[in-house]
BAFI-582517 format. One record per residue (C-alpha): residue in three letters; x, y, z. Coordinates in steps of 0.5 Angstrom, whole numbers, plus 2048, in hexadecimal, padded with zeros to 3 digits. Layout:
BEGIN
ALAXYZ...
***
This chain:
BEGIN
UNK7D17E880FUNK7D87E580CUNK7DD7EA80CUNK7E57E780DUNK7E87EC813UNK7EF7ED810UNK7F07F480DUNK7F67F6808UNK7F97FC80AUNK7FE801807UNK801808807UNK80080B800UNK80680D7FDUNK8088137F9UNK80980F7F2UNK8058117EDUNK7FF80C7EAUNK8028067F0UNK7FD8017F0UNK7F97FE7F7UNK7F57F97F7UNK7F17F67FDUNK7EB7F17FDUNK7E77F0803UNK7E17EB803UNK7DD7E87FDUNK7DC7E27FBUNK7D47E27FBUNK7D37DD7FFUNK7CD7D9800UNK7C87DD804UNK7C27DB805UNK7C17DB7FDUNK7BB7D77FBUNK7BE7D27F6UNK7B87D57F0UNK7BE7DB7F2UNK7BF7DE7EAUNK7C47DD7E6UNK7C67E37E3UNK7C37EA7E5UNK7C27EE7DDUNK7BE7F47DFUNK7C07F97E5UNK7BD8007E5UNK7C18067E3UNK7C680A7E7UNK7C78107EAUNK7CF8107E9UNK7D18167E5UNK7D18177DFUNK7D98167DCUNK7DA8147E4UNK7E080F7E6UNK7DA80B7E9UNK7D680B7E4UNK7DB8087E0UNK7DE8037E4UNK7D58017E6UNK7D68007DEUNK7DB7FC7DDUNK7D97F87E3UNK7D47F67E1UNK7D57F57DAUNK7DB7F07DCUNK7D67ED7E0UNK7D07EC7DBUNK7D57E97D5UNK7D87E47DAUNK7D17E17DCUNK7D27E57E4UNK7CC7E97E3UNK7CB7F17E4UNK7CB7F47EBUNK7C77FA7EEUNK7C98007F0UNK7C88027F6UNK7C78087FAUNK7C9806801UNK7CF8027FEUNK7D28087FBUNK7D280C801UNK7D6807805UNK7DA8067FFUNK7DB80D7FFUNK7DC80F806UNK7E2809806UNK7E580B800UNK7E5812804UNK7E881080AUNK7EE80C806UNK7EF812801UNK7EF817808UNK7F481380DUNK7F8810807UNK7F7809807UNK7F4803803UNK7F17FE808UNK7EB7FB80AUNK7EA7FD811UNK7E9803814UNK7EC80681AUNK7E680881FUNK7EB80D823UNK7EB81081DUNK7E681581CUNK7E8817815UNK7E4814810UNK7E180F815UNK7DB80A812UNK7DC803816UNK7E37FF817UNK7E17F9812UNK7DC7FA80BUNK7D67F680EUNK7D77FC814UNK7D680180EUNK7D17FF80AUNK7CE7FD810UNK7CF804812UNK7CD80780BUNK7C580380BUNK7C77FD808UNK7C77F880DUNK7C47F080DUNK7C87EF808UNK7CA7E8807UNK7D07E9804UNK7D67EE802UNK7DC7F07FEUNK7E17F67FFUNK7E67F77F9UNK7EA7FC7F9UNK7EF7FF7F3UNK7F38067F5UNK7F88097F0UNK7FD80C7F5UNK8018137F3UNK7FC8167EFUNK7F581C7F0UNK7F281B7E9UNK7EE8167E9UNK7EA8177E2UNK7EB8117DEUNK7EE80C7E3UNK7E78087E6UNK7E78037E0UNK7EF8027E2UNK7EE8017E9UNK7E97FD7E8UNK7ED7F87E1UNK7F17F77E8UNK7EC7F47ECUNK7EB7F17E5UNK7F17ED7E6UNK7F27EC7EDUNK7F07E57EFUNK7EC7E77F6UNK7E97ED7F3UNK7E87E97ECUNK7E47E47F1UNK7E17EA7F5UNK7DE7EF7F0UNK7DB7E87EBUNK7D77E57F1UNK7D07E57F2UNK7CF7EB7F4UNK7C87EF7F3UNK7CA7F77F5UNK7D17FB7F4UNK7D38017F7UNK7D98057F3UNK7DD80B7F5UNK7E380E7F1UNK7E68137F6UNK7ED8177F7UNK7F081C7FBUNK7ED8227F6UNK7E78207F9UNK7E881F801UNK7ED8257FFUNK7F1821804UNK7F681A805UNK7FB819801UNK7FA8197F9UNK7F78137F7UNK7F08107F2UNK7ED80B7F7UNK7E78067F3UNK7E38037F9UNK7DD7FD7F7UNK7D97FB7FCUNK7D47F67F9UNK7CF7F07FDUNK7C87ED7FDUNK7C27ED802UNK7C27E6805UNK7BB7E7803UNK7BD7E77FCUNK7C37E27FCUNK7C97E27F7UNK7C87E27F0UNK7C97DA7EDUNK7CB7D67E9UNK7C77D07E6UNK7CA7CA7E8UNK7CD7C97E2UNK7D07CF7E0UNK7D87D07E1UNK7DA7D87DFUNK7E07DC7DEUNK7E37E27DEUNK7E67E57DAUNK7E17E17D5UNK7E07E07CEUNK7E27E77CAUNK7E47EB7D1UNK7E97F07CEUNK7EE7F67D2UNK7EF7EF7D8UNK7F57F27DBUNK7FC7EE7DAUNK7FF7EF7DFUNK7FF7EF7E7UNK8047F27EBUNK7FF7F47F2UNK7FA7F07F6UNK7F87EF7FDUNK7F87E97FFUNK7FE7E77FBUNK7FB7E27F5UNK8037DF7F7UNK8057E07FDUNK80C7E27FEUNK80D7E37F7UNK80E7EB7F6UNK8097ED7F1UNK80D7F47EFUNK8127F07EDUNK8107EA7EBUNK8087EB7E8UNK8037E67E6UNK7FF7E67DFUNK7F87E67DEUNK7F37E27E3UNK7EC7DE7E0UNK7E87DD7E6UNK7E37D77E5UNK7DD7D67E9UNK7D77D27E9UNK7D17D17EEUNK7D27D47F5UNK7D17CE7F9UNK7D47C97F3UNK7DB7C67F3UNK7E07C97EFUNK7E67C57EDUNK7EB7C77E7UNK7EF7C17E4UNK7F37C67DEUNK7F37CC7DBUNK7F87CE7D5UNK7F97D47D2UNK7FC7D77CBUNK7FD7DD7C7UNK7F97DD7C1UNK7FD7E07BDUNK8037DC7BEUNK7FF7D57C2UNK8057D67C6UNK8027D37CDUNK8037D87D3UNK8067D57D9UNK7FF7D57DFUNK8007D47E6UNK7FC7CE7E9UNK7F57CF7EAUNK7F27D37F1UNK7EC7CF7F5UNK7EA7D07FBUNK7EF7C97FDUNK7F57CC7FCUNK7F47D47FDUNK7F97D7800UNK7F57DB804UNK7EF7D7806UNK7EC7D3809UNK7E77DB80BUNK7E17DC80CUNK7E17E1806UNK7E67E4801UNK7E97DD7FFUNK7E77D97FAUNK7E17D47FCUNK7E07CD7F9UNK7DC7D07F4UNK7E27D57F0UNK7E97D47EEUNK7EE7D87E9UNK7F57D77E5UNK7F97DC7E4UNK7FF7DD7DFUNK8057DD7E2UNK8087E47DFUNK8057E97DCUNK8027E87D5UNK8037ED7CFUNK7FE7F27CFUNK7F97F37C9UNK7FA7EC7C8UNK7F47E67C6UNK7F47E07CBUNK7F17D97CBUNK7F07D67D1UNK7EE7CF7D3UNK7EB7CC7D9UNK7E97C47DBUNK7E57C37E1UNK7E07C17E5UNK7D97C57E8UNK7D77BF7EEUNK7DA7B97EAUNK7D77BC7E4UNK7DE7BD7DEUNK7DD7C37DAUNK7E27C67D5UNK7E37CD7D4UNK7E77D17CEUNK7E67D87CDUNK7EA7DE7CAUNK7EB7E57CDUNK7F07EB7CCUNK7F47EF7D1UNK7F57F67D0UNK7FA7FC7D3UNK7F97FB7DBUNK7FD7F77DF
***
């Protein structure tokens, strides 16, 4: 089981749509895959989110984000979605956003780490899992802020690295205190995904070096001014916020390495300033046992916000195990951030 131990955890405050972030987990490692693993998942069964639910809407944007981008689909799963839920529950009722629980505290109750949970939930042999939260603290309503909540995991390195891995079942839960009728006002997203170490991660071949965003993604969020762990340690993101983040990835178990990556606005060629790329050599939070970049995975990040509704080209120069490849793509930001 890979689950980093850390936890992020905050008092939710009473200012409307404050937006927390918090990753746990991810990176869908090795396991006891088989190298015959697929590709890509294309065909789920249906689900049994509500019509017109928050969760229905987030599992499809998920989804759809995944498909285009080549990450493959996840299921939904019932055992998952109820210890999303029960989390989501716990944070909404004891007004905080953190990874843990507290075992003295009987309010809400599931487990102290997520593998506890969904262990506690029915899921269990799992091989790998991430934990992602996304909470807009201030507010009751939570009709229409899941797909919101989720552009901002969208946008946020660690939860970006979390929800593209190759993870086979989602579990999602959207809950506010008008549901728990207690805690303080907040909308909570919690996603809770893995895979059976029988069945292994989704891979890549060996070949293959993805992206997200990727070509003709829409709606990317510009602007990122939350995320725990820090993507720039020390530096305030309220005050001083990243742009946009591409997440690249290749084979799980393959060696990543990202030579350059230049951005432009199309409409203008203006070049945007980029930081430098993120591996797994120079993470500021790693080396861990999951929730960092591994060796496969790596990003660039503008420096500062983008322009919302606005075309983009990227560029990006690398190498898959050795191999040098090149990737040009457009993509389009829309109001989030």
């Amino acid at each position: 089981m890979k689950t980093r131990k850390t936890s992020v955890v905050m008092a939710l405050a009473t200012v409307a749509a404050l937006v927390a972030l918090a990753s746990c987990g991810g990176g869908g490692g090795g396991g006891s895959a088989s190298p015959a693993s697929p590709a890509a998942v294309t065909t789920v069964s249906s689900v049994t989110y509500a019509a017109g639910s928050e969760e229905l809407a987030v599992f499809n944007l998920l989804n759809a984000e995944r498909e285009r981008c080549g990450f493959g689909s996840m299921a939904q799963n019932a055992q998952l979605d109820a210890a999303a839920s029960a989390h989501a529950n716990y944070q909404v009722i004891n007004s905080v956003v953190s990874h843990l629980e507290d075992a003295g505290n009987p309010n809400g109750f599931t487990g102290v780490f997520a593998a506890d949970r969904i262990a506690a939930a029915g899921y269990t042999d799992a091989g790998a899992l991430t934990d992602e939260i996304s909470g807009f603290l201030g507010t009751s309503q939570k009709a229409g802020l899941g797909e919101p909540a989720l552009r901002n995991l969208l946008n946020a390195p660690y939860h970006l690295q979390g929800l593209m891995s190759g993870f086979r079942d989602v579990g999602i839960s959207v809950r506010s205190n008008a549901d728990t009728g207690v805690g303080a006002a907040a909308v909570i997203l919690q996603i809770n995904a893995a895979y059976k170490s029988v069945a292994g991660p989704q891979l890549f071949a060996g070949t293959e070096v993805h992206t997200y965003p990727c070509e003709g993604t829409s709606g990317v969020n510009f602007k990122l001014s939350n995320e725990q762990p820090n993507p720039v340690p020390g530096r305030d993101l309220g005050t001083a916020p990243l742009g946009s983040a591409i997440y690249i990835a290749v084979r799980d178990g393959n060696v990543l390495n990202v030579t350059s990556a230049s951005l432009i606005q199309l409409s203008t060629g203006q070049f945007v300033t980029l930081r430098p790329p993120i591996t797994a050599a120079n993470d500021p939070h790693g080396p861990c046992a999951a929730g960092c970049f591994k060796s496969h995975q790596a990003y660039v990040v503008a420096d500062a916000p983008l322009q919302a509704n606005t075309s983009y080209q990227i560029t990006i120069n690398g190498t898959n195990n050795g191999t040098s490849f090149s990737r040009t793509f457009s993509f389009a930001t829309g109001t989030g951030g």
